[in-house]
N, C-alpha and C positions, 0 to 999 in steps of 0.2 A: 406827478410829484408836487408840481403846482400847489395843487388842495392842501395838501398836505402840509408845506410850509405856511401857506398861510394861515393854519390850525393852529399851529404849534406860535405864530407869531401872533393872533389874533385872541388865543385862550390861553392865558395864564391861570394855576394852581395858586389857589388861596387858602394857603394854611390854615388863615382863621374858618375859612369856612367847612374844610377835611375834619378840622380837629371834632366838631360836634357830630361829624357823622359817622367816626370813629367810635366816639364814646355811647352811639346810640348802639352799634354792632356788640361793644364790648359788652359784657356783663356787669361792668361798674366804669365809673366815671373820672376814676386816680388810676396812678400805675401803682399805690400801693396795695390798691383791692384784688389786683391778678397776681397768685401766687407764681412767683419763677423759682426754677429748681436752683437747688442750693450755691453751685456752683458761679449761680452769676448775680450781679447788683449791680442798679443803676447807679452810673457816677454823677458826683454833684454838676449842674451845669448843663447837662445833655439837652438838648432842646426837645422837643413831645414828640415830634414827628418822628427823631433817631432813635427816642427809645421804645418808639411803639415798631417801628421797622426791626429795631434791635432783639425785642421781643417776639417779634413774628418767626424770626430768625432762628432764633434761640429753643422756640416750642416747635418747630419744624424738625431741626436737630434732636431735641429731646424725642419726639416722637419715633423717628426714626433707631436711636437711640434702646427705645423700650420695646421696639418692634423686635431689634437685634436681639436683647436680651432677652424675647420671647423666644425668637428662633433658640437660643442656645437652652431654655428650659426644651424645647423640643426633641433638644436632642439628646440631652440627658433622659428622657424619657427613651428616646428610640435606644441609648442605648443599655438604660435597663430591661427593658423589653429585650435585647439580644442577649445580654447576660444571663437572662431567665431562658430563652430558648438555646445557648449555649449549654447551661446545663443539662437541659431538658435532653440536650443530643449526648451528653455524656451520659444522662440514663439511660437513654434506645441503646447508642452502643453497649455498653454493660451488659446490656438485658441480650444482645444479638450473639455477643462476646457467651456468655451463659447459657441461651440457647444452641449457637453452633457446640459450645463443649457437650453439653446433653446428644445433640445429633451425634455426637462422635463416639459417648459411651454407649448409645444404645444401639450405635453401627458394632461398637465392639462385641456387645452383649450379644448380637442375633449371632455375628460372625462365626463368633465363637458357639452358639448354639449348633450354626449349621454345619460345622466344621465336625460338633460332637454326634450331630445324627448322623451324618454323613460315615463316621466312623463306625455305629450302630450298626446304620445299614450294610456297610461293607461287611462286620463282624458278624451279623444275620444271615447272610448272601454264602459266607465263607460255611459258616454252621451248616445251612442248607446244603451245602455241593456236598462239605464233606458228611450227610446224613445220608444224602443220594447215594454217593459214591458205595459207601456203606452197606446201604439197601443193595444197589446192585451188586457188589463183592459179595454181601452173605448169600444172594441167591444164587450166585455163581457157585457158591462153595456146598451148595445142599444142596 
């Protein structure tokens, strides 16, 4: 830790000499030439150093800021995107809801057909015996 203090005691920060190296990093050489969002202004007085820290601060926040507000278009996307597959599930159901009624008239339709042949055939079968029966009565009788 030695080293160390004597860094700290042996290297002093020279404002004047941060400021120009500052200004080469920035894109312009005023604090009027970096646009800051609306919300903030430098106050009269502030020395360069706090308002360029102040600024650093401020676009750190804003950034962050605009990131937020991207996540929240996201999500209004995701949830138009659910709102369109919401409905898209109230069409399948409709359509299953329509389908199942179809499966149930044409269960009715056959039911009822078998039901009708079924009665055919019994009335068929019945004909038959009593033709038989007939047959064999008239030969009994001649």
């Amino acid at each position: 830790m030695g080293s160390i203090e004597q860094l700290r005691t042996t290297t002093e920060v020279n404002l004047l000499e941060l400021e120009p190296n500052i200004a080469v990093v920035r894109s312009g050489s005023s604090l009027a030439s970096i646009a800051l969002p609306d919300y903030v202004e430098h106050q009269d007085g502030v020395p360069r150093v706090g308002a360029l820290s102040a600024e650093a601060v401020v676009r750190d926040y804003e950034s962050a800021a605009k990131e937020i507000e991207a996540m929240g278009a996201e999500l209004i996307d995701a949830a138009k995107k659910c709102e369109a597959m919401t409905s898209e599930v109230h069409t399948a159901i409709a359509y299953m809801r329509d389908t199942a009624a179809a499966y149930r008239e044409e269960a009715r339709k056959i039911f009822k057909r078998i039901e009708e042949c079924a009665v055919f055939t019994h009335e068929v079968r019945k004909t038959c015996e009593e033709v038989k029966r007939r047959m064999v009565e008239g030969d009994n009788k001649g």
